[in-house]
C-alpha positions as CSV (number, residue, x, y, z in Angstrom):
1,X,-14.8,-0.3,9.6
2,X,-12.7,-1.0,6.6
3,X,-9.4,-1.5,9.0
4,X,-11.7,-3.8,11.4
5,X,-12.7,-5.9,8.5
6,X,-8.9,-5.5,6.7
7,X,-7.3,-7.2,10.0
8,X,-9.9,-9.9,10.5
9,X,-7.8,-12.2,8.6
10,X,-4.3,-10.5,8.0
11,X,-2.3,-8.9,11.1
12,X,-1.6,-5.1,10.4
13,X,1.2,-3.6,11.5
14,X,1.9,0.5,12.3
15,X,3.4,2.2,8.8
16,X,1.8,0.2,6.6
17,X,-0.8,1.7,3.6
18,X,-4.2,0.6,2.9
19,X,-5.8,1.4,-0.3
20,X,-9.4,1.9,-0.4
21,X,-10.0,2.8,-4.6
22,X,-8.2,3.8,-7.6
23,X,-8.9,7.0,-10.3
24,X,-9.3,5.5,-13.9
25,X,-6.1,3.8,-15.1
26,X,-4.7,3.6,-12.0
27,X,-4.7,-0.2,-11.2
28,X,-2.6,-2.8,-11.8
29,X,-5.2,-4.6,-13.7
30,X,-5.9,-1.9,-15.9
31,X,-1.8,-1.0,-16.6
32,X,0.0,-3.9,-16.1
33,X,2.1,-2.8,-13.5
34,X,2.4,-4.8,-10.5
35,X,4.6,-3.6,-7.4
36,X,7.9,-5.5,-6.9
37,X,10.8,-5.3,-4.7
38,X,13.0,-2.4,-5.0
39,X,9.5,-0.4,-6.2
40,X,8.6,2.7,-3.1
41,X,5.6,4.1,-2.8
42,X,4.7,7.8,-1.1
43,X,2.4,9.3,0.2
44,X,2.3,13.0,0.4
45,X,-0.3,15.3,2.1
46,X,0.0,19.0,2.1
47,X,1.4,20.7,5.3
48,X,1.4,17.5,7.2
49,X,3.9,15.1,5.4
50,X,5.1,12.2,3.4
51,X,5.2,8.5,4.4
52,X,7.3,6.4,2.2
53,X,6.9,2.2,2.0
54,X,9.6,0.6,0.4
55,X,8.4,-2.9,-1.1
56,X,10.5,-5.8,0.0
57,X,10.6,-9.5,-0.5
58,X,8.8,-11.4,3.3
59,X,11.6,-12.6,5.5
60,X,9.4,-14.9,7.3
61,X,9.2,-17.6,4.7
């Protein structure tokens, strides 16, 4: 349901990471740390693997 309603006004594309929550101090708002260009981030699951999204600047401005 949360995909469905994620896509309805924003096209998703294979590879990419949705975020459904944090853990305490583990938002932007709360740190102050916003993702930026050059900036990767990973996700890593036991015995299955990791898939890495580098953050880039749009091309299709």
């Amino acid at each position: 349901m949360a995909i469905a309603y994620a896509s309805l006004e924003e096209q998703l594309f294979p590879g990419e990471l949705i975020a459904t929550g944090t853990l305490p101090g583990g938002c932007a708002l709360e740190n102050g740390y916003w993702l930026k260009p050059g900036d990767t981030i990973a996700l890593c699951i036991d015995r299955i693997g990791t898939l890495t999204h580098p953050i880039v600047l749009p091309t299709d401005l």
